[in-house]
N, C-alpha and C positions, 0 to 999 in steps of 0.2 A: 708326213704321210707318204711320198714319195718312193722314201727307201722302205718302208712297209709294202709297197708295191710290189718295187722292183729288186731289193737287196734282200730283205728278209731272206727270202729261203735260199740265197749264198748262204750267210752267216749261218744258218740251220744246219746246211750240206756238210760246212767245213767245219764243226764245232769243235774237231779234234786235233786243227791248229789253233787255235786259243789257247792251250793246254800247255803251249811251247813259247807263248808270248813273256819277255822280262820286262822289255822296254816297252812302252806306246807313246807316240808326240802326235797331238792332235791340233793342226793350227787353225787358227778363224775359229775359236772356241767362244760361241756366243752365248753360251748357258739357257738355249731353247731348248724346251722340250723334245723335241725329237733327235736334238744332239745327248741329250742327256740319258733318253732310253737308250741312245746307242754306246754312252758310256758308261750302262746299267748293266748292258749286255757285255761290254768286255771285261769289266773289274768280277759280273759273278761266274764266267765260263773261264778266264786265266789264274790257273791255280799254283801257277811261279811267277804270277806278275811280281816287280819290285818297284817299279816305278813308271807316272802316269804326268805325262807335262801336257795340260793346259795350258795352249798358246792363245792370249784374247786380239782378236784382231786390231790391225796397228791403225785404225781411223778412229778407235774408242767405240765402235758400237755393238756394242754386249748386255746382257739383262745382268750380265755379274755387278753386284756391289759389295764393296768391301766391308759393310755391317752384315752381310749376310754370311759371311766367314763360316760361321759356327754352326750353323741350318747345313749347308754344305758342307762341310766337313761329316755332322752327322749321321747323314745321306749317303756320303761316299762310304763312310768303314760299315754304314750297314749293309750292300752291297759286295763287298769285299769277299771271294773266295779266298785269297792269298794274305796270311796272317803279315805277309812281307810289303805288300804294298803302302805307295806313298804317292800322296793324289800331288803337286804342285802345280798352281796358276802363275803363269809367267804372262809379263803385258809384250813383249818382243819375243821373237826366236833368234838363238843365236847357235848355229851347227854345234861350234865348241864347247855350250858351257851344259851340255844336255848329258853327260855322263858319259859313259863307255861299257857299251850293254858286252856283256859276255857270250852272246853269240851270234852268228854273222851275218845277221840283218837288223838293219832298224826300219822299223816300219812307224811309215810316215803316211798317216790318214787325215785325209783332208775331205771337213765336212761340203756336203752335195748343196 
């Protein structure tokens, strides 16, 4: 509810960099709902997204379960502007093993 407050209408203003988004790392991804509307909002406004890494935080407290695999999975590609995206959940982050986006920022959002 928070960033509906207070972020929503950034993400409104700036809708025309999402368009230029390939990479997103999102850490402390705890599969709540308001993290999830916000990663509703960037899989359907980045339309060269490629790749999408879900960091779960490192204490284990997440609503993610791994029988839910396929519910989520579902979810995400129906979301998807970009025929190229690839959602991956990681339980660590680790700088080096996240790809090597081809342009010259990674943008690194960390949930509020």
């Amino acid at each position: 509810m928070y960033w509906k407050l207070h972020h929503k209408f950034h993400l409104d203003s700036y809708n025309h960099k999402f368009t230029q988004l390939k990479v997103v790392v999102v850490r402390n991804f705890k599969f709540l709902s308001s993290e999830l509307e916000l990663l509703k909002i960037i899989l359907q406004r980045a339309t060269i997204l490629e790749m999408v890494f879900l960091i779960l935080p490192e204490n284990g407290c997440s609503e993610f379960r791994t029988e839910d695999v396929p519910d989520y999975e579902k979810l995400f590609y129906s979301w998807k502007a970009s025929t190229k995206a690839i959602v991956h959940v990681h339980e660590s982050y680790d700088d080096e093993s996240f790809g090597n986006p081809t342009h010259s920022y990674r943008w690194i959002l960390d949930p509020f």
